[in-house]
C-alpha positions in Angstrom: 0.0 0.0 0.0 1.7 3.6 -1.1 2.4 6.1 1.5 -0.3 8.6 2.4 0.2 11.2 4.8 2.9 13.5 4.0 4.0 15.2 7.6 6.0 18.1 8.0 7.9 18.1 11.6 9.4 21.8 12.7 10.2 23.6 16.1 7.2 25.6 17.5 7.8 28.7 19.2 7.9 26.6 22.4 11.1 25.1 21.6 8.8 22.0 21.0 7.8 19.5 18.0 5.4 21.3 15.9 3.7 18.5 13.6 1.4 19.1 10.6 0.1 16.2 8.5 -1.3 17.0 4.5 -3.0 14.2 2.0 -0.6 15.2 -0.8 2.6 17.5 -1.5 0.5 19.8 -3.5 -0.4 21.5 0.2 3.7 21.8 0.9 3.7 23.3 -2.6 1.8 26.1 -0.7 4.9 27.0 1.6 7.7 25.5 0.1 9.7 25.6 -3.6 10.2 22.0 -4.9 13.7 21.8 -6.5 13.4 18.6 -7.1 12.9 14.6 -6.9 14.3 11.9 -4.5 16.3 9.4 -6.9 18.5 7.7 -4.3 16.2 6.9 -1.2 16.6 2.7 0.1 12.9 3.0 0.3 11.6 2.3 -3.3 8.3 4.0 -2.3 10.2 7.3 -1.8 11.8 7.8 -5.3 10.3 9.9 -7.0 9.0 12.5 -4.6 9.2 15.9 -4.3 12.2 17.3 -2.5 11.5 20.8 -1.0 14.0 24.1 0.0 14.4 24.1 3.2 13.4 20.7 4.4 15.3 17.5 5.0 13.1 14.4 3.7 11.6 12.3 2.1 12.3 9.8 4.4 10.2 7.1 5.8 8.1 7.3 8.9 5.9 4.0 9.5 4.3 2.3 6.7 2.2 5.1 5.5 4.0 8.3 6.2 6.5 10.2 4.1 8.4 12.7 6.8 9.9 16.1 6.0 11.9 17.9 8.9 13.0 21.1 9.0 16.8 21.4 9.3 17.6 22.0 12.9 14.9 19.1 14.1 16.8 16.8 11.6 20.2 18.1 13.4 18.5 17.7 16.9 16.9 14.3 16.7 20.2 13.2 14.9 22.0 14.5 17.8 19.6 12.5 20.4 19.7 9.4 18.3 23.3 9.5 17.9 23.9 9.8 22.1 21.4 7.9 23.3 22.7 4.9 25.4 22.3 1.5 23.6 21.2 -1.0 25.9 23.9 -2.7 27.9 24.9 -6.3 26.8 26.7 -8.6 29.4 29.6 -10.1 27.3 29.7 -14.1 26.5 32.1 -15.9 29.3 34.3 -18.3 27.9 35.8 -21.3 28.8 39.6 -21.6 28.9 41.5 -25.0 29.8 44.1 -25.2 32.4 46.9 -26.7 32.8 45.5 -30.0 34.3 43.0 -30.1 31.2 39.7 -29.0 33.3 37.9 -25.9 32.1 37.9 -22.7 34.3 35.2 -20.3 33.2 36.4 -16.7 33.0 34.9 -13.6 32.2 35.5 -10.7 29.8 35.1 -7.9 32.4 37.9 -5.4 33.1 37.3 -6.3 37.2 38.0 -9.9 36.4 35.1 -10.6 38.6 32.4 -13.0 37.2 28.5 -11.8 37.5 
């Protein structure tokens, strides 16, 4: 099924996410110069669209939702995205033989000390 909301993300006044929604590009025509097409996006369902002045997009939100952000939310949410902490993985213990042939489990973490 295409994509058919085309949403337009911005700050607000506030300092907050200001979010408008349109059933085609011909609204964002309205407020914004098209100069030109998306011919490189991942998502085959974004070629072809219309890339506006002064927005970064098209780029995919969800199954039906083509996303345009204004420059410094794209730089912002990067920014969080980028810095947010991934969640923290426990590393594998492995098994090491000694010298009397039995296996002494060790861990990988810098204390030494097994969890």
């Amino acid at each position: 099924m295409p994509k058919t909301t085309y949403r337009i993300v911005t700050r607000g006044p506030d300092g907050g996410l200001r979010i408008r929604d349109f059933p085609s590009s011909e609204f964002i025509l309205h407020s914004h110069i098209q100069i030109g097409v998306d011919d490189c996006s991942t998502d085959l369902e974004l070629r072809g669209l219309p890339v506006f002045r002064g927005l970064v997009g098209p780029m995919p939100e969800g199954k039906h939702i083509i996303r345009y952000e204004s420059p410094e939310v794209f730089e912002s949410l990067t920014k969080e995205w980028s810095v947010a902490k991934a969640a923290r993985r426990t590393r594998r213990r492995t098994a090491k033989p000694s010298a009397e042939g039995e296996l002494v489990v060790t861990s990988d973490s810098p204390s030494g000390q097994s969890h």
